[in-house]
C-alpha positions in Angstrom: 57.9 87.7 -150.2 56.7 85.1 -153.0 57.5 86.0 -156.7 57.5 85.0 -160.2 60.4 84.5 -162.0 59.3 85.5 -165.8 60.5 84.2 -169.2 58.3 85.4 -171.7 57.9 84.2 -175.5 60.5 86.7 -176.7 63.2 85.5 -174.2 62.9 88.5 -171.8 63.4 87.6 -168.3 62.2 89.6 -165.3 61.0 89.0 -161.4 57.6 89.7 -160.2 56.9 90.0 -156.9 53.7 89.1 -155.3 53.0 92.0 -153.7 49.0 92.1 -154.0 46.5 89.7 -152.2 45.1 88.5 -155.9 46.8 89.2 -159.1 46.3 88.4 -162.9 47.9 87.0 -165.9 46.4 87.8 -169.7 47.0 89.5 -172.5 44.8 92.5 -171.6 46.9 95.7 -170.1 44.1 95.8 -167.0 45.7 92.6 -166.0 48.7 92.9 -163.3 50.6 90.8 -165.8 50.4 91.4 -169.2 51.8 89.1 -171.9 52.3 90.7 -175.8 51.4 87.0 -176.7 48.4 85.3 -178.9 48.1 81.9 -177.5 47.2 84.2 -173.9 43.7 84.7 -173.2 42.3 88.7 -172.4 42.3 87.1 -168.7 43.7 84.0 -168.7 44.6 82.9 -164.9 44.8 84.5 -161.6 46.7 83.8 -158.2 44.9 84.7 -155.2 46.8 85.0 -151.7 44.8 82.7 -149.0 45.1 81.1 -145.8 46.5 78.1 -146.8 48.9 79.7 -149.9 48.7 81.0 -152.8 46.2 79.8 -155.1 46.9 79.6 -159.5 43.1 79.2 -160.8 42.7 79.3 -164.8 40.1 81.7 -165.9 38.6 79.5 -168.5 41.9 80.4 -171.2 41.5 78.9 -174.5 44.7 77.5 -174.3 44.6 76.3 -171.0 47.2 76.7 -167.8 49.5 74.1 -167.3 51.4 73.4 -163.8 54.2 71.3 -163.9 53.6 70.1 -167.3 49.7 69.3 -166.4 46.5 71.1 -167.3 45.1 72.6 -164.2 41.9 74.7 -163.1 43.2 75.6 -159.5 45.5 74.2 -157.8 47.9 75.5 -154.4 51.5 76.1 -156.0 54.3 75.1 -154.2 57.8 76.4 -154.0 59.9 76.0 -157.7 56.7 75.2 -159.3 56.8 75.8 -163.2 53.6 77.6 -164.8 52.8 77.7 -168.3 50.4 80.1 -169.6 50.8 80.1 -173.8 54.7 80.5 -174.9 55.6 82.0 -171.3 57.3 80.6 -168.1 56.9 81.4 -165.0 58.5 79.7 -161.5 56.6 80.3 -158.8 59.3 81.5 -156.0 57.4 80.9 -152.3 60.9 82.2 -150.6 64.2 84.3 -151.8 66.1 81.3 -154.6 69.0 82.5 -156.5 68.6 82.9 -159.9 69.3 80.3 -162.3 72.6 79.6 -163.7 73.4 81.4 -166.4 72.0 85.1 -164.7 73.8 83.5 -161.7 77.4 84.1 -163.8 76.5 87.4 -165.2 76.2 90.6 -163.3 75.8 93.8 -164.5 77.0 96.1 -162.5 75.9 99.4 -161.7 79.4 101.5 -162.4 78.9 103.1 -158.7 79.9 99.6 -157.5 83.2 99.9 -155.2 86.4 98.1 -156.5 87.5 96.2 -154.1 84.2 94.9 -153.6 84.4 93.4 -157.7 87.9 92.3 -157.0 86.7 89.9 -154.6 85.0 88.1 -157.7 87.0 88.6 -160.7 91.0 89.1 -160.4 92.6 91.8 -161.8 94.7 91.2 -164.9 98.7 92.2 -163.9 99.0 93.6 -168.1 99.1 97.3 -168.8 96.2 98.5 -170.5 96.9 98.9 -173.9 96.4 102.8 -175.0 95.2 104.0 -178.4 92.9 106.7 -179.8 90.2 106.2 -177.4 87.6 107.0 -180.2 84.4 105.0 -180.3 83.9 103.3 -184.1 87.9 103.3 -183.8 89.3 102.4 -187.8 92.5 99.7 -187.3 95.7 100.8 -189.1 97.3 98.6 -191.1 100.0 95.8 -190.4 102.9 98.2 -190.0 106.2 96.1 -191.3 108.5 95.2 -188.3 111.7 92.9 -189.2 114.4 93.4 -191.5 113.4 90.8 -194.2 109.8 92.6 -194.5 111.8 96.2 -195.5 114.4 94.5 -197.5 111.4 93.6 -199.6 111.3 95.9 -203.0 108.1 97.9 -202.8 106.9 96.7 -206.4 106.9 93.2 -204.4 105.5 94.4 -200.9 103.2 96.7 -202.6 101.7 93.1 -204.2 101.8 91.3 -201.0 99.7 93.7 -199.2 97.1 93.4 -202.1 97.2 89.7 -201.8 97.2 90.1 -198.2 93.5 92.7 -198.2 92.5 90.6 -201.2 92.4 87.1 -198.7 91.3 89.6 -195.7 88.0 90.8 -197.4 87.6 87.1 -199.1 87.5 85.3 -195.6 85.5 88.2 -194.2 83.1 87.3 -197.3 83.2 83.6 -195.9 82.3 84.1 -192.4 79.7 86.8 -193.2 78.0 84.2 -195.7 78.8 80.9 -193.7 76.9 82.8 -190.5 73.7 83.9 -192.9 73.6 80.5 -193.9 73.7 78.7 -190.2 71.4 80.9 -189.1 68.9 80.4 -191.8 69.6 76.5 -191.3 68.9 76.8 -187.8 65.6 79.0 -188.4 64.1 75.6 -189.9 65.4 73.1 -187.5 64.8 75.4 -184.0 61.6 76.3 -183.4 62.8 77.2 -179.5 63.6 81.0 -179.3 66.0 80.5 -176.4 67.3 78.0 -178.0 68.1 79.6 -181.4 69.7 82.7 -179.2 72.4 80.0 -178.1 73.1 79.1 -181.5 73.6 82.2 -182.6 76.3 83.3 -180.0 78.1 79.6 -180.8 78.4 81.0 -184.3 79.8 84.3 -183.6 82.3 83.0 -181.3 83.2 80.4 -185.1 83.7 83.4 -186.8 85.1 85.9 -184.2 87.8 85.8 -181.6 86.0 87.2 -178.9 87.1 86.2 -175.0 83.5 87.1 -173.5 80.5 87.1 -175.2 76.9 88.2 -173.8 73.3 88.5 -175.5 71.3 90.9 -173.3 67.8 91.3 -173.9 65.6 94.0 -172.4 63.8 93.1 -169.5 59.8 94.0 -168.5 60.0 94.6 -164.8 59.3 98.1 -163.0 62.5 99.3 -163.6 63.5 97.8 -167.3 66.2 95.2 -165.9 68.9 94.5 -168.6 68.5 90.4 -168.5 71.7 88.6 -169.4 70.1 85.4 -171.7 73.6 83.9 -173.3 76.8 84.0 -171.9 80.1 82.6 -173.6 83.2 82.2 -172.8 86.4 81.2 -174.7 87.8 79.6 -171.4 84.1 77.4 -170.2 86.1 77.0 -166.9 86.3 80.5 -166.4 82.6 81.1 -166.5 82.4 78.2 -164.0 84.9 79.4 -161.2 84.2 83.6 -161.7 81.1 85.6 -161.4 81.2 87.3 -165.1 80.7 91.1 -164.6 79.3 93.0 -168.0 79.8 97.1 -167.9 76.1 99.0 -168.2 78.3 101.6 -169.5 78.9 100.0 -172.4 75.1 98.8 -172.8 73.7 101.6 -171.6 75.7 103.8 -174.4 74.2 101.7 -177.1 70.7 101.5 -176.4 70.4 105.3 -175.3 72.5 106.1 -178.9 70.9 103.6 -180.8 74.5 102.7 -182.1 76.9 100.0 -182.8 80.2 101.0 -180.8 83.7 99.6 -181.6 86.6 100.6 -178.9 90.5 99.3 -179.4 90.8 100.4 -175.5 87.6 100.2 -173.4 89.1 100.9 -170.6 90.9 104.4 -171.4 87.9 105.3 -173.5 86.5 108.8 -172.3 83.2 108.1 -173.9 82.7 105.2 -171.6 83.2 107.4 -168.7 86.1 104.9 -167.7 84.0 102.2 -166.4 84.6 100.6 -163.6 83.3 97.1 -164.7 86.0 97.5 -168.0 88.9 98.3 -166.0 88.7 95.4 -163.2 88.2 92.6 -166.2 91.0 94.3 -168.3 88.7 94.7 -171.2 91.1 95.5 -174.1 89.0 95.6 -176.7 85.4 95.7 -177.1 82.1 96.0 -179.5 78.4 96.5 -178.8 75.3 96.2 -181.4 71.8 96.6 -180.9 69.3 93.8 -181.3 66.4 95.5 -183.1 62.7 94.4 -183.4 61.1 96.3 -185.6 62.1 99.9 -184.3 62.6 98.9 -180.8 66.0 97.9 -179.7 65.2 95.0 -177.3 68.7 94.1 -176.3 72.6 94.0 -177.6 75.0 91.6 -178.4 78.4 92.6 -176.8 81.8 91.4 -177.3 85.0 91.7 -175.4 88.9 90.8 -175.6 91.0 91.0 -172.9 94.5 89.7 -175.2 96.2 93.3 -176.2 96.7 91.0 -179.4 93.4 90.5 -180.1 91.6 93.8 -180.9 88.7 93.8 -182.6 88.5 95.7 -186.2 86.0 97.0 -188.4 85.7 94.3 -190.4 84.7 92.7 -186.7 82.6 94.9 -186.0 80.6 94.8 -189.6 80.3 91.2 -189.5 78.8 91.2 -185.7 76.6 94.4 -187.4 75.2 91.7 -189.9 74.6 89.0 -187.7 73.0 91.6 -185.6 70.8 92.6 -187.9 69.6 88.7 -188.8 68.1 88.9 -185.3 65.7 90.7 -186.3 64.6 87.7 -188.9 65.2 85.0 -185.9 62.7 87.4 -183.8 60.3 87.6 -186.5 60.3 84.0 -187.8 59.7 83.7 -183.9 56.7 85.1 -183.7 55.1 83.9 -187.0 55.9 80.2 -185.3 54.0 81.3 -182.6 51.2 82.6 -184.5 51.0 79.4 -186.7 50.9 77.2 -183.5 48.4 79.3 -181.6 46.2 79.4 -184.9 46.2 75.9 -185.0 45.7 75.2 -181.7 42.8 77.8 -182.0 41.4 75.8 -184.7 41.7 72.5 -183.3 39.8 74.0 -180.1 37.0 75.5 -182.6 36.7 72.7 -184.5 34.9 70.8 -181.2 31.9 73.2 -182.1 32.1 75.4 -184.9 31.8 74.4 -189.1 35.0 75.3 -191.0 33.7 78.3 -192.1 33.0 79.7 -188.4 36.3 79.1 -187.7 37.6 81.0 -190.6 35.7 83.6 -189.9 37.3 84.1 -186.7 40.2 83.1 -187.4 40.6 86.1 -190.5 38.8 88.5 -187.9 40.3 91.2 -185.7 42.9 90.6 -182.9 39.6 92.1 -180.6 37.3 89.7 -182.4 39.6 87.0 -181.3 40.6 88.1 -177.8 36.6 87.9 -176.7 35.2 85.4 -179.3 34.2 83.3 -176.2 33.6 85.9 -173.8 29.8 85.5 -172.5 27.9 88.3 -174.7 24.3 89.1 -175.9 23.5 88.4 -179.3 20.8 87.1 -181.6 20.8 83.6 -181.9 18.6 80.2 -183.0 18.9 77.8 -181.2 17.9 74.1 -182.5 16.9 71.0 -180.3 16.8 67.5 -181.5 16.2 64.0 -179.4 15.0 60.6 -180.5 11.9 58.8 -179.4 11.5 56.2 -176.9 15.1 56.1 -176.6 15.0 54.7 -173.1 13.3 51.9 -174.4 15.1 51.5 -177.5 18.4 51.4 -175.4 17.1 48.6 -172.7 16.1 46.1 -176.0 19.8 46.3 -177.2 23.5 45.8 -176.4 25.1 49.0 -174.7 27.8 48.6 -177.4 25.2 48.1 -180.6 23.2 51.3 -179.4 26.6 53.3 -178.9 27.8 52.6 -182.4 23.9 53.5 -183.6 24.3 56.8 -181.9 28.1 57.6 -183.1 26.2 57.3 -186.6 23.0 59.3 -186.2 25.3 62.3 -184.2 28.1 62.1 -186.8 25.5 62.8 -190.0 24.0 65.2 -187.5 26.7 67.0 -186.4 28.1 67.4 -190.4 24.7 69.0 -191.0 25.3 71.6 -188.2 28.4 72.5 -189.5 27.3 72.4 -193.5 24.7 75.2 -192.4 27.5 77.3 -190.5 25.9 76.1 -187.4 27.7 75.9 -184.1 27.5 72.6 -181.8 26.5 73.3 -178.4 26.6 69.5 -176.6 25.0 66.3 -176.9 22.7 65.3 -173.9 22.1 61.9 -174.0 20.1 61.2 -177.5 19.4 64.5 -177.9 21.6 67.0 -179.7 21.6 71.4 -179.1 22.6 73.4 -182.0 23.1 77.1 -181.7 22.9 79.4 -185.5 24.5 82.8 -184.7 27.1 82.4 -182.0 29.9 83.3 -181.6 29.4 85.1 -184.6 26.0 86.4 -185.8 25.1 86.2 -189.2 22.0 87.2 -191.9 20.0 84.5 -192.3 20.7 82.4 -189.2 17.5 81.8 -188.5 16.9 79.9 -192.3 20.2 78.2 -191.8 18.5 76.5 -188.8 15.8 75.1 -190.7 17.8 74.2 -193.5 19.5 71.9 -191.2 16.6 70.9 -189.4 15.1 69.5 -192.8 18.2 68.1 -193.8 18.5 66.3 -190.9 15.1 64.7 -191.3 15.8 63.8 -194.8 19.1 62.3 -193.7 17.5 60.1 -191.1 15.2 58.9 -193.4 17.8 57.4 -195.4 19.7 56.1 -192.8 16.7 54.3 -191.7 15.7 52.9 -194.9 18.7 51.0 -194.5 18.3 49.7 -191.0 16.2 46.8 -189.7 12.8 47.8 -188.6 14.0 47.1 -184.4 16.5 49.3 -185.0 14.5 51.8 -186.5 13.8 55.6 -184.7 12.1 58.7 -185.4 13.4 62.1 -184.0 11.6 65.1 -183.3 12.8 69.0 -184.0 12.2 72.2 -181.8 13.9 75.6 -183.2 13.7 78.9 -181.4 15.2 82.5 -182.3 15.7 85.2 -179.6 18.6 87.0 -177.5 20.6 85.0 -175.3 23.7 84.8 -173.3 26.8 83.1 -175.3 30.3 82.4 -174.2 32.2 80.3 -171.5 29.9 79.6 -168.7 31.0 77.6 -165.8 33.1 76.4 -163.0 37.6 77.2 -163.0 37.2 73.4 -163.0 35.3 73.5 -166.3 34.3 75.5 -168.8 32.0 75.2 -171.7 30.6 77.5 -174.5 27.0 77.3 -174.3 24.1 79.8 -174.8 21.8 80.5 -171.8 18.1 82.4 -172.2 14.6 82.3 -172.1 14.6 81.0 -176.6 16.4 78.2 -175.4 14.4 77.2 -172.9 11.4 77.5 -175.4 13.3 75.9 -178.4 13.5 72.5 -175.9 10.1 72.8 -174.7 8.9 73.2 -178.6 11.3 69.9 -179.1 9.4 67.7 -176.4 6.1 68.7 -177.7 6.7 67.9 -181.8 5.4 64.6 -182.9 7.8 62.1 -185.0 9.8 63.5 -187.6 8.3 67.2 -186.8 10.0 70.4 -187.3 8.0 73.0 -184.5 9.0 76.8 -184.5 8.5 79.5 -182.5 6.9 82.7 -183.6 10.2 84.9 -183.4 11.5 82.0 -185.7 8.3 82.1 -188.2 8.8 85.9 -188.6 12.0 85.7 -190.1 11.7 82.8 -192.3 8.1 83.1 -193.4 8.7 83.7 -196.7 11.3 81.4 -197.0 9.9 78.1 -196.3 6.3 76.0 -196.5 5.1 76.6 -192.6 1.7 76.0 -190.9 0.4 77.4 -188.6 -0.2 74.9 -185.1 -1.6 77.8 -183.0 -1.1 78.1 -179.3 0.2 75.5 -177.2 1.0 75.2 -173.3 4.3 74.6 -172.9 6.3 73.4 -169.6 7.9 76.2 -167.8 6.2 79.4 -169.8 2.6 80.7 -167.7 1.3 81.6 -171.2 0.7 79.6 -174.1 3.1 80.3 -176.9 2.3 80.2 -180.6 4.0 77.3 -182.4 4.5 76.9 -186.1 5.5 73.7 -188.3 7.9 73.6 -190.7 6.6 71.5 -193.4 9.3 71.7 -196.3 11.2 74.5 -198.7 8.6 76.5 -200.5 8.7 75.3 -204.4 
């Protein structure tokens, strides 16, 4: 069976098998794979099961989907294929593949597991387990004195050596706990990565604390809440290369269900781990567990083990790996605010094809719903504004292709500024002519004066870009504007998609556009009623347009009323 092999933004890793003939990837919980992620559309791809394989298809996603490092539309995948939709991974599995490495050489095994089974992977350590207490959040006693120079030392004297000795004790504990904040601050600015900056983190508590095994675990998303092991360290790096690493869900499963960090001097006697299996075969010695918090969610733990009877962890261990700990929760955080900033600015970068700055702001500062569906196709009130210039045709045949492209650059670069300064969205250029919609995405009062305002504007501009042009190059334009509801969003093939608005008043706002004479500003009557007593109009009367049976009345904008 085909499956998905997951790494989502926050790290979490999980499998996802294609069980269903089509299945999709957004944001949205309807979808079979949802992602808790910004730069993901509401329904951003799907993979559809057909004769000839499975098929990726992107749903018109802001972002895009990319295969292999390329934007695609739809596309067969192929076995190992990598898929990127916003901050998440996903490998496209056509037939069973081990996992990759690193969950390769960690298992964690299900306590039920038989011994000799484990034993075939991981030796068993010859040492007598080291007994103690057995109590979880165990307290270390003190160095006890063991030759006969330390008690032929007077007690004034050893009394001030053991004060020294605490004093130097809690200052290097100071050190490490300060040298870790630090690093992991430094890193913060320098590692935008998430997996990258969990490595990092476990380098630096294996600086500060002698630890033989170290494993982040993270909380997985699958069906059945898999515990995904995402860094593994080793003191000995051969080790982790020759054994299969096993990590106790005893010990995991204790500290997510208690919500507590645990400390045990003897893991493997401890009668609060319900003597797990896992502990005994690796001779844990000594180990320590702390929650990885987000928020109030505990999303994974960092564990810790020793398996020297010299080496058992303390308190002070135990409170320094707390701390660090609790700095996830920063990483996590700065995290997602790096992914917000990048996903806003990708956002903007998108919008600012076809919406003014102060569109995009507008979205931009609305609600997470506003924009999920900002370009999903909707009805709304709109006005839409057409604009073309004369004889074009002709003026183009009289002139070099590269003089009349660099005339046009000019006319639709003041054009498109005046769209934009009157909130105006830009729909496309079609040849010479250019389509402005005033209302989508978002509709606002006054829309339909915002249109004319640019309309006249326009005129005006062209006037004084002509004024400085040679009379062969000069051109007049002509203006239709029409106000009604229409259809607005992404319209069009997986290949390609474009935001448009679609209608009967856009049809009409072109038709008003062919029929204006030089320089003209024509209206239509939905248009005339709400900006009648804005603006200087006359009434043209009724006129047969192409495509409408009936005549329509037309109005003409002649300037702003004094």
């Amino acid at each position: 069976m085909a499956s998905l092999y997951i790494i989502n933004n926050d790290g979490r890793i999980y499998n996802f098998p294609i069980r269903k003939k089509e299945i999709t990837i957004g944001r949205n919980r309807e979808n079979d794979i949802t992602f808790v992620d910004r730069s993901v559309s509401r329904y951003h791809a799907r993979i559809i099961t057909t004769s000839e394989g499975y098929l990726l298809t992107d749903l018109g996603s802001y972002n895009g989907t990319k295969l292999n490092g390329e934007s695609i539309q739809s596309v067969l995948l192929q076995h190992d294929d990598l898929i990127r939709i916003g901050h998440n991974k996903l490998t496209f599995l056509a037939r069973e593949k081990s996992q990759p490495s690193l969950r390769a050489s960690v298992v964690l095994t299900p306590e039920a597991e038989e011994e000799e089974e484990i034993q075939k992977i991981v030796q068993s350590s010859s040492q007598n387990a080291y007994h103690d207490s057995g109590r979880l959040l165990v307290k270390m006693e003190p160095k006890k004195s063991g030759t006969p120079v330390e008690s032929a030392i007077p007690p004034d004297e050893a009394s001030q050596r053991l004060k020294i000795e605490e004093d130097l004790s809690a200052l290097e504990r100071s050190n490490k706990v300060l040298f870790v904040l630090y690093e992991i601050s430094r890193q913060l600015n320098t590692i935008t990565d998430f997996n990258e900056l969990l490595q990092k983190i476990m380098d630096l508590i294996f600086m500060v604390i002698d630890a033989d095994y170290g494993f982040l675990i993270l909380t997985g998303e699958g069906e059945e809440d898999d515990l995904i092991p995402v860094v593994v360290r080793c003191k000995d790096e051969k080790l982790k290369e020759k054994e299969e690493l096993k990590a106790s869900r005893t010990l995991v499963n204790k500290v997510i269900q208690d919500k507590v960090s645990l400390l045990t001097s003897n893991a493997m006697d401890d009668s609060r781990l319900d003597h797990g299996k896992s502990l005994i075969i690796q001779q844990i010695k000594s180990a320590m567990c702390v929650p990885l918090w987000k928020k109030d969610k505990i999303i994974g733990v960092i564990q810790l083990d020793s398996v020297r009877i010299a080496n058992q962890f303390t308190q002070d261990d135990l409170q320094l790996l707390q701390t660090i700990g609790s700095q996830m929760a920063m990483v996590i955080e700065q995290a997602s605010l790096n992914e917000q900033i990048r996903e806003e600015e990708t956002m903007r970068n998108r919008l600012a094809r076809f919406h003014s700055p102060q569109v995009i702001d507008m979205i931009l500062k609305s609600g997470q719903e506003t924009k999920d569906d900002i370009m999903d196709p909707k009805d709304l009130t709109a006005t839409i504004l057409f604009t073309d210039i004369i004889g074009f045709t002709r003026f183009s045949e009289e002139m070099p292709p590269r003089e009349v492209s660099l005339i046009l650059n000019e006319y639709f670069s003041k054009m498109t500024d005046i769209v934009f300064e009157f909130d105006g969205t830009l729909d496309k250029y079609i040849g010479d002519s250019l389509m402005a919609v005033f209302g989508a995405p978002m509709e606002k009062e006054g829309d339909a004066e915002r249109a004319i305002s640019a309309a006249l504007k326009m005129r005006k501009a062209l006037a004084e870009m002509m004024s400085k042009t040679r009379k062969d190059k000069r051109f007049d334009i002509r203006i239709g504007i029409n106000t009604g509801r229409v259809v607005a969003g992404n319209i069009g093939s997986p290949r390609r998609m474009d935001y448009t608005v679609m209608g009967d008043p856009v049809n009409v706002a072109s038709r008003l556009e062919e029929i204006a004479m030089p320089n003209q500003i024509l209206i239509g009557e939905e248009t005339y009623r709400h900006v009648k007593n804005r603006f200087d109009i006359k009434k043209v009367g009724p006129r047969k347009v192409r495509g409408k049976r009936d005549e329509i009345i037309v109005y003409e904008v002649l300037d702003e009323k004094a």
